[in-house]
C-alpha positions in Angstrom: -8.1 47.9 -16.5 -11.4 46.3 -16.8 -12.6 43.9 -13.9 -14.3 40.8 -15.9 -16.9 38.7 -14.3 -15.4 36.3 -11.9 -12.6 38.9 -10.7 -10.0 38.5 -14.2 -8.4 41.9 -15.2 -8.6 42.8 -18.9 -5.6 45.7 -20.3 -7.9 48.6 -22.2 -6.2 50.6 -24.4 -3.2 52.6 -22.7 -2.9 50.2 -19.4 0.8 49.7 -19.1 3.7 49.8 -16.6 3.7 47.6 -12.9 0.1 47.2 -12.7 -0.3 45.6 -15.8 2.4 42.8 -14.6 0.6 42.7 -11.2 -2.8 42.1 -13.1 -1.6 39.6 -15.6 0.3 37.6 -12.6 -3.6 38.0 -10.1 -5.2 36.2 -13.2 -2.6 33.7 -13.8 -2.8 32.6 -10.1 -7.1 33.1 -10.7 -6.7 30.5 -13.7 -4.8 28.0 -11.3 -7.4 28.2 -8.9 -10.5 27.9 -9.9 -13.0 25.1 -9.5 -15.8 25.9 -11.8 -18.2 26.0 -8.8 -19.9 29.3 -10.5 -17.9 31.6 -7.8 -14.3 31.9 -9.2 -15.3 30.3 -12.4 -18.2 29.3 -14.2 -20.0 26.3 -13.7 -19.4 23.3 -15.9 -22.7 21.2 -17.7 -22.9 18.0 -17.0 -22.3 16.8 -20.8 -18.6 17.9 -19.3 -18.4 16.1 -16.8 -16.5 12.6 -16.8 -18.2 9.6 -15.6 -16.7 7.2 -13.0 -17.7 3.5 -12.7 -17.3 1.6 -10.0 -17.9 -2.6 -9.6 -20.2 -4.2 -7.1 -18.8 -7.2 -7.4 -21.4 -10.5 -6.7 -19.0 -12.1 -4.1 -19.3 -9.3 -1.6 -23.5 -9.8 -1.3 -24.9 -10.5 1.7 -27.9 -12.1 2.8 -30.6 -9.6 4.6 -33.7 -10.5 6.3 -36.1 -13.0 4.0 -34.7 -15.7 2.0 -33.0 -14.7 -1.6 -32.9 -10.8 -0.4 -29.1 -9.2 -0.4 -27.4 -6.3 0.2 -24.3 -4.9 -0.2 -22.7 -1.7 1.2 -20.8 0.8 -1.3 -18.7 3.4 -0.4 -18.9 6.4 -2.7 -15.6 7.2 -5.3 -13.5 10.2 -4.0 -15.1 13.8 -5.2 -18.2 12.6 -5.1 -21.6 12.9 -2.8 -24.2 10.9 -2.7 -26.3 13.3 -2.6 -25.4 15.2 -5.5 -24.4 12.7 -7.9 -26.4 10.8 -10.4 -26.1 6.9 -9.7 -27.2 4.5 -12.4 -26.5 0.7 -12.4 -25.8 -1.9 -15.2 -24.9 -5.6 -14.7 -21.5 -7.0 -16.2 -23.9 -8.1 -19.3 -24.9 -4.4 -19.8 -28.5 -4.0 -18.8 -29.1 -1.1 -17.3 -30.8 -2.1 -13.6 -32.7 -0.2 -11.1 -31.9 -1.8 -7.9 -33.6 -0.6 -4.5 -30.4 1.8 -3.1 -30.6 3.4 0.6 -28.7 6.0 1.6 -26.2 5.6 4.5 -24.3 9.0 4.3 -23.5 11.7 2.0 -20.6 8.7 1.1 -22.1 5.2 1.4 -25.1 3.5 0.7 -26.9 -0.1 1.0 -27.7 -1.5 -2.9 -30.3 -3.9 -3.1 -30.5 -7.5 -5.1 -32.2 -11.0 -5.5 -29.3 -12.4 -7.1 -26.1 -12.6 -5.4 -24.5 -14.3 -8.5 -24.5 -11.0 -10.9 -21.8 -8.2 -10.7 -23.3 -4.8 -10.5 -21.3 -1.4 -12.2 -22.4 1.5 -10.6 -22.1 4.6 -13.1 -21.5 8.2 -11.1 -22.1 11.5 -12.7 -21.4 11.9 -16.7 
């Protein structure tokens, strides 16, 4: 049996009998597991990755500090961390926006605006 990077076991020529079962049953359960974090599996590229959008909806601003200055507080979509994740904004209309954003946690953060009449879409990952 040949070990294969990331633990799998490949048959070679004459493997046969109980250890081939338990070998082929080792990499099944391996292939269930894995999480492509580059330990049990290789890691994926980001042009795999799916994107998740999220809205910031323009009823939820509130006012901060001087006049005409809002903010609102987002909580970050399940699976991902702030801190790892790329974050880009678009309004409803589709123009791609680069608010002022302040990290609260490795799961929220405070966006930024002027105008508390525009939807934001926050755009994770992909």
């Amino acid at each position: 049996m040949l070990t294969l990077s990331y633990g799998f076991k490949k048959p070679q020529s004459g493997d046969q009998g109980a250890s081939l079962f338990t070998d082929i049953e080792l990499n099944v359960q391996k292939t269930n597991d894995h999480t492509h974090d580059g330990t049990n599996s290789a890691k994926l590229p980001a042009q795999s990755i799916t994107g998740v959008s999220q809205t910031i909806a323009s009823g939820s601003w509130i006012a901060n500090g001087a006049t005409g200055h809002y903010r609102q507080q987002v909580t970050v979509p399940a699976g991902f961390d702030f801190d790892t994740v790329g974050i880009s904004f678009r309004t409803s209309a589709g123009i791609y926006i680069h608010p002022t954003v302040e990290r609260v946690s490795a799961t929220q953060y405070f966006v930024y605006t002027t105008d508390n009449t525009i939807d934001y879409e926050a755009l994770y990952g992909g």
